[in-house]
FIKOLZA-1660 file (N, C-alpha, C; in steps of 0.1 Angstrom, whole numbers, plus 5000, padded with zeros to 4 digits):
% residues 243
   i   px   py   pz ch aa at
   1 0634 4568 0462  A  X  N
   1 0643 4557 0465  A  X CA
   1 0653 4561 0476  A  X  C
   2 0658 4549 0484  A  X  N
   2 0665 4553 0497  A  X CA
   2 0677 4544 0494  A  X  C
   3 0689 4546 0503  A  X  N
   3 0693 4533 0508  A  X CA
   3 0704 4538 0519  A  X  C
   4 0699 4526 0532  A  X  N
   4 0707 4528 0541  A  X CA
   4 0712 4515 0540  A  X  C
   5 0724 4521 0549  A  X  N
   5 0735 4508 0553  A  X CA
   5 0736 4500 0562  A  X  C
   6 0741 4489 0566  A  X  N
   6 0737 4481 0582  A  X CA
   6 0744 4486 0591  A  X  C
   7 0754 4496 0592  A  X  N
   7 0754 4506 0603  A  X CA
   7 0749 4520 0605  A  X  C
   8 0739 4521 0596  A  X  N
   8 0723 4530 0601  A  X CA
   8 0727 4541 0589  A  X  C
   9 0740 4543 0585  A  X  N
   9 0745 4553 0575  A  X CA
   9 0735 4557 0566  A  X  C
  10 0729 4566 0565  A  X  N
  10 0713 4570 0553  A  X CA
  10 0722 4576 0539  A  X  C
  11 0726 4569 0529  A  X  N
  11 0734 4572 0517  A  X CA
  11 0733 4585 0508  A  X  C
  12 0715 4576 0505  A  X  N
  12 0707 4584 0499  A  X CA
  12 0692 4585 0507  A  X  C
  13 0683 4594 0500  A  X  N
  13 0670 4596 0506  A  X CA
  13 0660 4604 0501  A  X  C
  14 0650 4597 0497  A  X  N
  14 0639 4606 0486  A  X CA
  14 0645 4609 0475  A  X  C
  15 0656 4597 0466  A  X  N
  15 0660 4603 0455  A  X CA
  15 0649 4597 0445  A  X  C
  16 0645 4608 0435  A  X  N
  16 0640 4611 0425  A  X CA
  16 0646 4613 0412  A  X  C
  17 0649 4601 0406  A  X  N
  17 0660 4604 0395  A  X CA
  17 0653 4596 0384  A  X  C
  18 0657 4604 0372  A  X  N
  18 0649 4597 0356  A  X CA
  18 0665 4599 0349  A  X  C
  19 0669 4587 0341  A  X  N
  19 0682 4591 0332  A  X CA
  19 0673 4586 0320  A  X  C
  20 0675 4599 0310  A  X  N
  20 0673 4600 0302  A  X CA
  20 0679 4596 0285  A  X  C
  21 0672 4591 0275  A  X  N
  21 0682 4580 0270  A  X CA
  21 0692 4589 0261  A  X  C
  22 0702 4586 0258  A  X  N
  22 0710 4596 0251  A  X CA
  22 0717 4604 0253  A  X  C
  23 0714 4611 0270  A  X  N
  23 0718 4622 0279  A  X CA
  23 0731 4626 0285  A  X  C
  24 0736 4633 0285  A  X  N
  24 0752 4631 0290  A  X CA
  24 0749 4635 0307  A  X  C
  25 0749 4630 0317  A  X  N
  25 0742 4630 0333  A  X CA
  25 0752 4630 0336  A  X  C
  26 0751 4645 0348  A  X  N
  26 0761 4643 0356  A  X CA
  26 0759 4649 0371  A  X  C
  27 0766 4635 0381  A  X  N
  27 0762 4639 0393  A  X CA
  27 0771 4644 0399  A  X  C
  28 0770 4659 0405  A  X  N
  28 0774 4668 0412  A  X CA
  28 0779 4668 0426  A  X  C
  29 0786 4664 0435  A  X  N
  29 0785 4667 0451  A  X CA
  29 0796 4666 0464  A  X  C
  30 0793 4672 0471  A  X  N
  30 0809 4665 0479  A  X CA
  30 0808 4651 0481  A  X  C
  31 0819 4647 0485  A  X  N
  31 0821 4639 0491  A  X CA
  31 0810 4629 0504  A  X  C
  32 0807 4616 0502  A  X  N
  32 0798 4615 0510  A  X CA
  32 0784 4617 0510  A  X  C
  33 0780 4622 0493  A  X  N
  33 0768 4624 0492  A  X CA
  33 0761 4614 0482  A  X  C
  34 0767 4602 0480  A  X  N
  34 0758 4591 0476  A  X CA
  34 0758 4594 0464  A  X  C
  35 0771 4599 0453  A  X  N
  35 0771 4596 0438  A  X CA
  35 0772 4584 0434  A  X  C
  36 0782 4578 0443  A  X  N
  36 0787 4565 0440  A  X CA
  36 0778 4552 0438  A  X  C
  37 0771 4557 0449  A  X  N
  37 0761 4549 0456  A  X CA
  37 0751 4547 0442  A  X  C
  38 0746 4558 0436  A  X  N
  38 0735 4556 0429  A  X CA
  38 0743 4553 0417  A  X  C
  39 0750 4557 0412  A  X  N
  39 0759 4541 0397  A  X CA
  39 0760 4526 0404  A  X  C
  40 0760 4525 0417  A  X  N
  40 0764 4513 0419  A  X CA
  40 0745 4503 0422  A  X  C
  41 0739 4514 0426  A  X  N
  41 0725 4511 0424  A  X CA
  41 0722 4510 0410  A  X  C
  42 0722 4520 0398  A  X  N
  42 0717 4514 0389  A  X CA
  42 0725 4505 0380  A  X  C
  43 0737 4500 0383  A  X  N
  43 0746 4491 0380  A  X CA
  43 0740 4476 0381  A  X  C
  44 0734 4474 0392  A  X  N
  44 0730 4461 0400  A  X CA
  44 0739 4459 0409  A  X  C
  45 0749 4466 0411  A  X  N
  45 0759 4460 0422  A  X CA
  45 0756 4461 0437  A  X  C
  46 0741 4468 0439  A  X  N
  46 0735 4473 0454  A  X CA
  46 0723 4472 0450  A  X  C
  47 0718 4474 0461  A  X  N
  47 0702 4470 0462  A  X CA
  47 0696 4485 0471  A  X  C
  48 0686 4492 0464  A  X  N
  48 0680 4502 0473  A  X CA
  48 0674 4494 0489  A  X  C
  49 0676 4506 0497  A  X  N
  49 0663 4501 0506  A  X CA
  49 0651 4506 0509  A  X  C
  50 0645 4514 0500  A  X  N
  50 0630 4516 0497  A  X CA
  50 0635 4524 0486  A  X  C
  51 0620 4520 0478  A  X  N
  51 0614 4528 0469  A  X CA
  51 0619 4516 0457  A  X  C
  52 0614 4521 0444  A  X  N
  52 0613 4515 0431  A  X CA
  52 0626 4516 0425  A  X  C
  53 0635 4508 0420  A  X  N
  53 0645 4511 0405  A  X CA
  53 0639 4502 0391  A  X  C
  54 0638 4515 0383  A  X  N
  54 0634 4506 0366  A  X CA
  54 0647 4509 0362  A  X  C
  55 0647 4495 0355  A  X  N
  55 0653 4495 0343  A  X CA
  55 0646 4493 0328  A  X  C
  56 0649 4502 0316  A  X  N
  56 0641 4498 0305  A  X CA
  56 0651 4493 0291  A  X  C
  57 0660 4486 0302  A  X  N
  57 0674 4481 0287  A  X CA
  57 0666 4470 0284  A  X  C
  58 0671 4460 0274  A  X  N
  58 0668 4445 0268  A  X CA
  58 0679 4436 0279  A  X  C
  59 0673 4431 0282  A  X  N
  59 0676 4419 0289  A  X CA
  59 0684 4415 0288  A  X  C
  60 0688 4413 0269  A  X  N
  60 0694 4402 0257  A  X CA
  60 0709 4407 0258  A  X  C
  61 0711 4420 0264  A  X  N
  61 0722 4425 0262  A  X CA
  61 0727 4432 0275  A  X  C
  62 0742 4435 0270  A  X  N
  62 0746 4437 0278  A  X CA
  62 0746 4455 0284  A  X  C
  63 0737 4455 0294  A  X  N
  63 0725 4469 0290  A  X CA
  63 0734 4479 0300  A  X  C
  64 0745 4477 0307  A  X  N
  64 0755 4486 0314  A  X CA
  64 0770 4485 0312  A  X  C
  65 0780 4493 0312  A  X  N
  65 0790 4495 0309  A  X CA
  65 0801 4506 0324  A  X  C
  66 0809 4498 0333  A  X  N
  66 0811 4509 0341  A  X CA
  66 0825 4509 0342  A  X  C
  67 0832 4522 0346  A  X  N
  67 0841 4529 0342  A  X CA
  67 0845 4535 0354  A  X  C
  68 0856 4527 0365  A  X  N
  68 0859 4534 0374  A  X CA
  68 0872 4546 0375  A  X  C
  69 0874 4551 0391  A  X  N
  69 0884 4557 0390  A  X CA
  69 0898 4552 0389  A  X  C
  70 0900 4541 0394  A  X  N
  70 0914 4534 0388  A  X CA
  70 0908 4523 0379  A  X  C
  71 0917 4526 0365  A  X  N
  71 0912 4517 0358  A  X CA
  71 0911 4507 0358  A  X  C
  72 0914 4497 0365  A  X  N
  72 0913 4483 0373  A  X CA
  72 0918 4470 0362  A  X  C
  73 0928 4477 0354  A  X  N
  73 0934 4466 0343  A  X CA
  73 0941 4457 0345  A  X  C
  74 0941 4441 0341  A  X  N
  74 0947 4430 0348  A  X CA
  74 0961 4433 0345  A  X  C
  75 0972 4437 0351  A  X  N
  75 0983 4435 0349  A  X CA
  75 0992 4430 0342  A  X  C
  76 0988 4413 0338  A  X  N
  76 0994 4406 0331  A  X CA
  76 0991 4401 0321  A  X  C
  77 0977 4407 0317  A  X  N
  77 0977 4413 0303  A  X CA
  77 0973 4420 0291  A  X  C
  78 0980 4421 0282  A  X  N
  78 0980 4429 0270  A  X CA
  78 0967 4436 0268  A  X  C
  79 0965 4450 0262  A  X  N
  79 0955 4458 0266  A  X CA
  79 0945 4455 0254  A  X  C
  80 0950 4444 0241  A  X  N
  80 0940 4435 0233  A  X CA
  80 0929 4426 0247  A  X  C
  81 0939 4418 0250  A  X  N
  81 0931 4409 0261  A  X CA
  81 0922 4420 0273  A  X  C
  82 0927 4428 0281  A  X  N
  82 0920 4436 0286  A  X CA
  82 0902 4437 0280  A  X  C
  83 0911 4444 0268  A  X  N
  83 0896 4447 0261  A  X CA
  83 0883 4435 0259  A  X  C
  84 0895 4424 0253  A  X  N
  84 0883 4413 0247  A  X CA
  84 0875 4408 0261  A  X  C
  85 0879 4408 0277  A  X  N
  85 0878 4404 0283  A  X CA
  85 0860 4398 0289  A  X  C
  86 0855 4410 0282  A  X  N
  86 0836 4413 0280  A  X CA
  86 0835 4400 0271  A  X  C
  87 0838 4403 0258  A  X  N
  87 0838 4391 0245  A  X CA
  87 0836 4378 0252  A  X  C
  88 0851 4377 0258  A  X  N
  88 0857 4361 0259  A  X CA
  88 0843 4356 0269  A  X  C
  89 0840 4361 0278  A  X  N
  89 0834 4358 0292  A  X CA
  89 0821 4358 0286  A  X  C
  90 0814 4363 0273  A  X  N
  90 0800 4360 0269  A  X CA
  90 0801 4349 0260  A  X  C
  91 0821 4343 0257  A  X  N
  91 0819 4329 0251  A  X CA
  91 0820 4334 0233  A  X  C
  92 0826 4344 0233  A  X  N
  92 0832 4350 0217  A  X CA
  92 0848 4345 0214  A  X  C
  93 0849 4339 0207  A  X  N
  93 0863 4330 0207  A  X CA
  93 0871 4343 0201  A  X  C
  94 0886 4343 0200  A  X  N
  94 0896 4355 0200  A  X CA
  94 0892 4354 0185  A  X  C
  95 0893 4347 0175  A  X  N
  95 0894 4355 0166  A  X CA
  95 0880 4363 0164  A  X  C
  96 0867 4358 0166  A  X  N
  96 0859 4364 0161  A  X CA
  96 0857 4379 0168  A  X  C
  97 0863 4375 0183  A  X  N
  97 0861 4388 0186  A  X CA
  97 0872 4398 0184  A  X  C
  98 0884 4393 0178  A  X  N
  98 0895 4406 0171  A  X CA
  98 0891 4420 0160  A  X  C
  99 0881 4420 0156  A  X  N
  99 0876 4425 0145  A  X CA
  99 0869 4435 0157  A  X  C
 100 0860 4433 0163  A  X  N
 100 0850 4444 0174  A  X CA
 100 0863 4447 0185  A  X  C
 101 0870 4442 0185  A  X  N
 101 0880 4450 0199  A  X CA
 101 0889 4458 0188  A  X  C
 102 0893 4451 0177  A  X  N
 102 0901 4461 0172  A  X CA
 102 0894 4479 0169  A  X  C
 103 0880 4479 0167  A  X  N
 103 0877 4487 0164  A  X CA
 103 0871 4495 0178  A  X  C
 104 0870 4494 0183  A  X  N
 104 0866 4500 0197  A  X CA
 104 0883 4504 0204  A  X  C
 105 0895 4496 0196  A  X  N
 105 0905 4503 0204  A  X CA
 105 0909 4515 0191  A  X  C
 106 0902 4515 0180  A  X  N
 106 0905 4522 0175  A  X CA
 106 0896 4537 0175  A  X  C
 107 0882 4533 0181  A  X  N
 107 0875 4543 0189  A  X CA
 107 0882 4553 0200  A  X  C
 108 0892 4546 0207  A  X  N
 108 0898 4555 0219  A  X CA
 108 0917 4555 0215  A  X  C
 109 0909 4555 0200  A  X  N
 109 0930 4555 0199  A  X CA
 109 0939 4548 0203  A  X  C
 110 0941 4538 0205  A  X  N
 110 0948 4529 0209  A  X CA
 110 0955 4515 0200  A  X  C
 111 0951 4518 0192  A  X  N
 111 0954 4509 0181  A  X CA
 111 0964 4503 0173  A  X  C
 112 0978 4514 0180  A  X  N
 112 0993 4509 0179  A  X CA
 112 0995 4504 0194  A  X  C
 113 0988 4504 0204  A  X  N
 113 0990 4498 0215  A  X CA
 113 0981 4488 0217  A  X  C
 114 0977 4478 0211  A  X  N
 114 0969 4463 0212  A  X CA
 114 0976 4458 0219  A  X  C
 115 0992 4455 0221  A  X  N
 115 1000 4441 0224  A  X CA
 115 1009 4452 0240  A  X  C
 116 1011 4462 0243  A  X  N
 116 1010 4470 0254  A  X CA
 116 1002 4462 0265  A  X  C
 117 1012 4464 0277  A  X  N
 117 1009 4461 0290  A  X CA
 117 1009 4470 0296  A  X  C
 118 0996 4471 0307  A  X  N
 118 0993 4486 0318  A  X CA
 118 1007 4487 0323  A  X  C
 119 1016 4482 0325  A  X  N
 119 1027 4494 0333  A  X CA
 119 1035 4500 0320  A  X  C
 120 1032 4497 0311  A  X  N
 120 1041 4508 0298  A  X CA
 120 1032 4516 0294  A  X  C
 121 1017 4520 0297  A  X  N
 121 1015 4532 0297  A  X CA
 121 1009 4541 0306  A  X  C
 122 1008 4553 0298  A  X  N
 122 1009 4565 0306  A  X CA
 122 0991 4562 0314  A  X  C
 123 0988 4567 0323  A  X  N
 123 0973 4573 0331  A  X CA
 123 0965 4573 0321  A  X  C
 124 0965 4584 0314  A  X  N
 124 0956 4584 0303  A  X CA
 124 0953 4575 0293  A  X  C
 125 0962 4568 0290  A  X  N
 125 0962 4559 0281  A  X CA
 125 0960 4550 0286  A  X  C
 126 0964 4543 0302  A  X  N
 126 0951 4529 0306  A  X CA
 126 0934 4535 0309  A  X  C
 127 0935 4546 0308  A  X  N
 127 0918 4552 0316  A  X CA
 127 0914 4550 0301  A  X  C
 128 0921 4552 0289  A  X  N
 128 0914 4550 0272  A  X CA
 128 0910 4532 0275  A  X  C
 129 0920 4526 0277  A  X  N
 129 0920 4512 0277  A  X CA
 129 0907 4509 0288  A  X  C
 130 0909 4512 0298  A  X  N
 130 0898 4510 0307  A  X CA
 130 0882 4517 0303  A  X  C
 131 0883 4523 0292  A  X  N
 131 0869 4525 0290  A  X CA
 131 0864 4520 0275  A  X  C
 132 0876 4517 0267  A  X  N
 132 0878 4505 0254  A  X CA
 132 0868 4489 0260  A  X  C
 133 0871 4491 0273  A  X  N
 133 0867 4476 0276  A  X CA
 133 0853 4476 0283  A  X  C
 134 0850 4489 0286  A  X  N
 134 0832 4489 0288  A  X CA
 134 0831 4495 0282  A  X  C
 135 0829 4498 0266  A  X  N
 135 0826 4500 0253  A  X CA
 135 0824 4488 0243  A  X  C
 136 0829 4477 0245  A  X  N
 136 0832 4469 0238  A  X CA
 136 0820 4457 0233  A  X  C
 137 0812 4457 0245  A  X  N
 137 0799 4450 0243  A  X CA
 137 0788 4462 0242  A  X  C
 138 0788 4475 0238  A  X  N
 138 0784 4486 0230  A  X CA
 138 0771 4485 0241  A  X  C
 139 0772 4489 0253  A  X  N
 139 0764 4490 0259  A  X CA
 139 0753 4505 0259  A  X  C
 140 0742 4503 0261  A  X  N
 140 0735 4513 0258  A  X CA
 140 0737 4524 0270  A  X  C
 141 0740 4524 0279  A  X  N
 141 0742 4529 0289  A  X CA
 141 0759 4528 0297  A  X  C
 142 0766 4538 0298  A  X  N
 142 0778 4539 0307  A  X CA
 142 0780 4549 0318  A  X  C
 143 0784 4538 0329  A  X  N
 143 0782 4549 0342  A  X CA
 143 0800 4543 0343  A  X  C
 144 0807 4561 0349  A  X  N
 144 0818 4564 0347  A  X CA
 144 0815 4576 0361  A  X  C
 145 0825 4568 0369  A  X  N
 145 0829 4572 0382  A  X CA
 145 0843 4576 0387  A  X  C
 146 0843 4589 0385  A  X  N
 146 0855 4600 0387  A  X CA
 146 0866 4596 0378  A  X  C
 147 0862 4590 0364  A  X  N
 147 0870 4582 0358  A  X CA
 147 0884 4592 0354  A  X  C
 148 0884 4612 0357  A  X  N
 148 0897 4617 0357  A  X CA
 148 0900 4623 0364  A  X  C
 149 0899 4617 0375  A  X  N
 149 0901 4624 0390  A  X CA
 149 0916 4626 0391  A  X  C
 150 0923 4616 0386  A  X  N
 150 0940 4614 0392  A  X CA
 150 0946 4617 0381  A  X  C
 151 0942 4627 0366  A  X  N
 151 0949 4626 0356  A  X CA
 151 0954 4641 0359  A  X  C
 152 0965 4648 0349  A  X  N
 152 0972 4659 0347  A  X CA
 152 0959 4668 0340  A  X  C
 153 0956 4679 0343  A  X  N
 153 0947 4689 0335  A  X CA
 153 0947 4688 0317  A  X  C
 154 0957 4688 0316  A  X  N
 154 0961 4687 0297  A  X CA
 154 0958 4673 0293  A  X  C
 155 0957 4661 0299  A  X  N
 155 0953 4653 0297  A  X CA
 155 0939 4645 0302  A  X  C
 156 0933 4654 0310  A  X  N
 156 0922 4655 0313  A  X CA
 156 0912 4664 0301  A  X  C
 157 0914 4671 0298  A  X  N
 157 0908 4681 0288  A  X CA
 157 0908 4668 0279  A  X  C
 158 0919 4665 0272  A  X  N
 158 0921 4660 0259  A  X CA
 158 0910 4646 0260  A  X  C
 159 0910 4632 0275  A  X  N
 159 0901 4628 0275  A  X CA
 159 0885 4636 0275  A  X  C
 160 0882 4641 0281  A  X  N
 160 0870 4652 0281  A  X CA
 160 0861 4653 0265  A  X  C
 161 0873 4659 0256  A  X  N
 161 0871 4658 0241  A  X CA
 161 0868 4646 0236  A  X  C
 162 0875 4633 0244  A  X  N
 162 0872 4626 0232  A  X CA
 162 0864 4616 0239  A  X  C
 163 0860 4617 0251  A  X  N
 163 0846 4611 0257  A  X CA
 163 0831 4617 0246  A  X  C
 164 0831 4630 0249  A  X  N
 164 0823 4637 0240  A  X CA
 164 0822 4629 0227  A  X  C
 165 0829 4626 0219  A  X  N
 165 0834 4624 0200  A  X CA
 165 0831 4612 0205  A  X  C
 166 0830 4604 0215  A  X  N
 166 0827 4587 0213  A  X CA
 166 0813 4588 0219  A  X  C
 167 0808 4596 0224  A  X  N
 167 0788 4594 0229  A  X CA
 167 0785 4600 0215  A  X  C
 168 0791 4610 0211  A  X  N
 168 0786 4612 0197  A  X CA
 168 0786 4602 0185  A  X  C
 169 0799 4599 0186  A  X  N
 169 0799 4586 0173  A  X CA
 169 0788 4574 0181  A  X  C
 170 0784 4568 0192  A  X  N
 170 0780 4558 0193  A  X CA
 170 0765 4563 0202  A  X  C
 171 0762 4575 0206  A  X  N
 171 0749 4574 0209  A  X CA
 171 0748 4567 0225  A  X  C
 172 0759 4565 0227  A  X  N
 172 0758 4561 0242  A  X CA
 172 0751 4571 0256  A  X  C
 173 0740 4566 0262  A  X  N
 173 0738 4575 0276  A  X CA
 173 0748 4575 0288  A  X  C
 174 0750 4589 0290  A  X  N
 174 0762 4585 0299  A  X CA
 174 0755 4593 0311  A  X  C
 175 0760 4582 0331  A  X  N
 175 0761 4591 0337  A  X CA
 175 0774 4587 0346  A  X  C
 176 0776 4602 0349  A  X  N
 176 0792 4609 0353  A  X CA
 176 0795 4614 0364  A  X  C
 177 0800 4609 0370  A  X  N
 177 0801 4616 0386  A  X CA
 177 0818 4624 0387  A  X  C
 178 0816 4629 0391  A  X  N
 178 0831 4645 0390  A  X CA
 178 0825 4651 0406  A  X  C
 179 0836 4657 0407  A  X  N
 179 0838 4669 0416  A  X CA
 179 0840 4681 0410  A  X  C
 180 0842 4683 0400  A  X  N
 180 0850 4691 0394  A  X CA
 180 0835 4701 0384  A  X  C
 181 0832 4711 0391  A  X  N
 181 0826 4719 0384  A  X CA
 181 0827 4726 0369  A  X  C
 182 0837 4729 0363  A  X  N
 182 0842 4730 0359  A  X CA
 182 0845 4713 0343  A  X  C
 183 0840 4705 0349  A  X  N
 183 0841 4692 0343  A  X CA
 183 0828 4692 0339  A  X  C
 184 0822 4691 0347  A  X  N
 184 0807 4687 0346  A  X CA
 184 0798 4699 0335  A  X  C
 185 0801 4707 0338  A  X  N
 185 0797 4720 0328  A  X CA
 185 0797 4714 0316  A  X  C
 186 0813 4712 0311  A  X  N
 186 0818 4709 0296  A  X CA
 186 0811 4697 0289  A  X  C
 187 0811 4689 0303  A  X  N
 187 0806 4676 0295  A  X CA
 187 0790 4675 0296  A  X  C
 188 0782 4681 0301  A  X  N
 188 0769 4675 0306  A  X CA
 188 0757 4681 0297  A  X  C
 189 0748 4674 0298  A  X  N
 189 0734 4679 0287  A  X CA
 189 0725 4684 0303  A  X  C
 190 0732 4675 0313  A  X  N
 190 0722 4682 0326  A  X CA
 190 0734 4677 0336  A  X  C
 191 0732 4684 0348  A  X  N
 191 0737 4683 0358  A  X CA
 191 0730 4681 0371  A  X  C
 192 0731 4674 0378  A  X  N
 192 0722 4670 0392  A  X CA
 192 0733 4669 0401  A  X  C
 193 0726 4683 0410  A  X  N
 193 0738 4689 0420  A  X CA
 193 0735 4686 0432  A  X  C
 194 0743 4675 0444  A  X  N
 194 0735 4663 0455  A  X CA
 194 0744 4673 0470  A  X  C
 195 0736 4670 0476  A  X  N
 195 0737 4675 0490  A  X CA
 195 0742 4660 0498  A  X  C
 196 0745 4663 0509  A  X  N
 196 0749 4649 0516  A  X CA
 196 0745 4649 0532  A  X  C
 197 0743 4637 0536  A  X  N
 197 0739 4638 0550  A  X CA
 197 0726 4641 0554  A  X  C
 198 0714 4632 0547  A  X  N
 198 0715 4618 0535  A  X CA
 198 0714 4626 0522  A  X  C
 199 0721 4617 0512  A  X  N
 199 0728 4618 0502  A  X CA
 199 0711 4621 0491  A  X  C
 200 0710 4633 0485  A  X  N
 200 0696 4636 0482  A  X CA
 200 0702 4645 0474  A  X  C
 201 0692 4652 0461  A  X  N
 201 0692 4663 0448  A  X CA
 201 0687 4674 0453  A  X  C
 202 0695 4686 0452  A  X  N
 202 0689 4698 0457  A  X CA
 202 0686 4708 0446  A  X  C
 203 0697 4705 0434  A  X  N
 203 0691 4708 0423  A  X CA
 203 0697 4707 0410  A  X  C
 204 0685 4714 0399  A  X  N
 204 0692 4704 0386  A  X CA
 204 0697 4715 0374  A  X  C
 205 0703 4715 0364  A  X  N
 205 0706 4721 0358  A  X CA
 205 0707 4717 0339  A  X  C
 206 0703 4721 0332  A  X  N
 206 0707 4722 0316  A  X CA
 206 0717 4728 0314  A  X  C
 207 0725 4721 0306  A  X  N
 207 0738 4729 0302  A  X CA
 207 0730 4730 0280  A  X  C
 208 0725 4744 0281  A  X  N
 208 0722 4743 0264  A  X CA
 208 0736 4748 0258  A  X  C
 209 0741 4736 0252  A  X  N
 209 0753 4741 0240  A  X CA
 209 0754 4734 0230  A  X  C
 210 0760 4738 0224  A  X  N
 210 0758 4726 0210  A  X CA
 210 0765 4720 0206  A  X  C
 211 0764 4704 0202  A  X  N
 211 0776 4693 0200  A  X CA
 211 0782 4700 0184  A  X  C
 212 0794 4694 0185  A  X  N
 212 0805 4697 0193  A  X CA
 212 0810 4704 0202  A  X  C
 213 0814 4701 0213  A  X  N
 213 0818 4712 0222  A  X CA
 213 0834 4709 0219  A  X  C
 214 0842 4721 0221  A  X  N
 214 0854 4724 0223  A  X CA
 214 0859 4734 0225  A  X  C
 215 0870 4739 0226  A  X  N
 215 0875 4753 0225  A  X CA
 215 0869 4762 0226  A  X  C
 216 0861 4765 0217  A  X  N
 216 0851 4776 0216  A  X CA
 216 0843 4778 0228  A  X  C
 217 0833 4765 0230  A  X  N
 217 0830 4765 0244  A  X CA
 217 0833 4770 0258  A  X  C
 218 0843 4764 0260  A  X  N
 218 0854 4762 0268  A  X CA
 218 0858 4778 0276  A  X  C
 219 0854 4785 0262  A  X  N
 219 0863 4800 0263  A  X CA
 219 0851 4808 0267  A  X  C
 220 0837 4803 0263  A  X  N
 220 0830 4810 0261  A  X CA
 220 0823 4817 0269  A  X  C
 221 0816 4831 0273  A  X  N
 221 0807 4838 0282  A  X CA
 221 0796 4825 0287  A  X  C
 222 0786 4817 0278  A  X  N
 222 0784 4807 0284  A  X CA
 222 0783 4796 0292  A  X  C
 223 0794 4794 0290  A  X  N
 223 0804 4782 0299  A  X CA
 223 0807 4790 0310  A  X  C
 224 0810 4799 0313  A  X  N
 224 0819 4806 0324  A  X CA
 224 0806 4808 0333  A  X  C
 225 0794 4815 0326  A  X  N
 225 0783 4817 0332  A  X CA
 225 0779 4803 0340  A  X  C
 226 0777 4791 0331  A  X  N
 226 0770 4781 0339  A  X CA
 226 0782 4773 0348  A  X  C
 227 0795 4778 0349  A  X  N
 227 0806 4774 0357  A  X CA
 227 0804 4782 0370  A  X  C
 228 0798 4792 0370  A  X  N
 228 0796 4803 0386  A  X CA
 228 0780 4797 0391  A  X  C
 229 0770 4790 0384  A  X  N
 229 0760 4786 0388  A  X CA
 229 0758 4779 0392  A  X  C
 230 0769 4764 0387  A  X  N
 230 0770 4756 0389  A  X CA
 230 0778 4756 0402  A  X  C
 231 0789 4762 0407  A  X  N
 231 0796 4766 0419  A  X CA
 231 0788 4769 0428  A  X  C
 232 0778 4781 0426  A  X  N
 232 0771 4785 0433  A  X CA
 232 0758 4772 0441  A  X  C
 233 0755 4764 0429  A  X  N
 233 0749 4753 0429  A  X CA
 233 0753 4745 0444  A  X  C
 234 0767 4745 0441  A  X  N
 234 0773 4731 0449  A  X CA
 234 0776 4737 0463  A  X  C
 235 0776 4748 0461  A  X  N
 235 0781 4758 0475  A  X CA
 235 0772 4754 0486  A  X  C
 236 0758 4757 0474  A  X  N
 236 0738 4759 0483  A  X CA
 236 0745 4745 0488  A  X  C
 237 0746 4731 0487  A  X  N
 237 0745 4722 0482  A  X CA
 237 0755 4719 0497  A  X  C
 238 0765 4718 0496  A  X  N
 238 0772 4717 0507  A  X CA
 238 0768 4725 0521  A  X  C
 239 0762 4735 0519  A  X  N
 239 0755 4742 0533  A  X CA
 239 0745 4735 0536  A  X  C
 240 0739 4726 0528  A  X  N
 240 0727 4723 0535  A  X CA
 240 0728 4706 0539  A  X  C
 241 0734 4709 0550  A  X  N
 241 0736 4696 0562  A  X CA
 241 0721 4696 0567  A  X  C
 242 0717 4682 0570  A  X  N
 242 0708 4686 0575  A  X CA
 242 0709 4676 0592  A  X  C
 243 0696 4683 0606  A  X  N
 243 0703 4679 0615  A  X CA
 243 0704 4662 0617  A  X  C
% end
């Protein structure tokens, strides 16, 4: 699968990608190498320009869930409404849908903050709220794009954990785009590490650890090992411009 732009820009090129159901996927690359590109491709929000995209969701539902880098929460209102905002727009009246938002804010902790407005909370806590609300129609799939790129390390970790503890509690396929090697390790069942200039996979990686990950992980000879691989990964990865 390809897709170029109408000023000749080649995004992507010969990508060969399977997301696997259940998987925690994460795309690896600098800048300019067409991560974005391919969530926004299998989002529906772009259209390849060669080659095939399947989808194998149900039709009936709501079969994607996306999760940007600013959480893009309406301002003026309450991070209840935020949430319901999926609900209301498939035509689920507030009360019925109080009961599923209450519990999906109680999924991401937020549950003394229902009646909260994005400027009374902290980063972390609208990026909870911002992924409360593509969780909410419990979509089988969530693509999450650099969703903690702009957060504090300690509160990046802490989301990290509890991204993990909600694909676990709910079984959701996730794919993840980071820069952060280091990120991608902790969270990923595989990693697919992209070259750019055209935006293409040079190579793929298993992260074998076992759910729960935390601390232990974190600290561990194995993590550190697939953290220098994965570096090494992105290093190959960035040298190879091609002319």
């Amino acid at each position: 699968m390809g897709k170029t732009y109408r000023n000749g820009t080649v995004a992507l090129a010969g990508l060969d990608l399977e997301v696997r159901a259940g998987e925690f996927l994460t795309l690896l690359g600098p800048s300019g190498c067409g991560k974005s590109t391919i969530l926004r491709l299998i989002a529906g929000l772009d259209r390849a320009s060669s080659g095939v995209l399947t989808r194998s969701f149900d039709a009936g539902r709501a079969s994607v869930g996306f999760v940007f880098q600013d959480p893009t929460l309406m301002p003026w209102a309450s991070v209840f409404d935020n949430v319901f905002l999926g609900l209301r727009l498939q035509g689920l009246s507030r009360s019925d849908a109080t009961p599923i938002v209450n519990d999906v804010l109680a999924l991401v902790g937020l549950t003394s903050f229902d009646e909260a407005f994005p400027r009374e909370l902290s980063g972390g806590m609208r990026m909870r709220a911002s992924i409360a609300r593509a969780l909410v129609l419990r979509p089988p799939l969530l693509l999450m794009d650099e969703p903690f790129a702009a957060l504090d390390e300690i509160t990046r970790f802490k989301l990290n954990d509890d991204l993990l503890a909600l694909q676990g509690e709910l079984g959701t396929t996730i794919v993840f785009v980071t820069h952060s090697v280091y990120e991608s390790v902790y969270l990923s069942s595989r990693i697919v590490v992209m070259a750019a200039r055209p935006g293409r996979i040079v190579k793929e990686m298993a992260i074998e650890a076992p759910a729960p990950r935390g601390k232990d992980f974190r600290t561990s000879p194995a993590y550190a090992l697939a953290c220098v691989q994965a570096s090494e990964a992105l290093q190959g990865a960035m040298d190879q411009v091609l002319p």
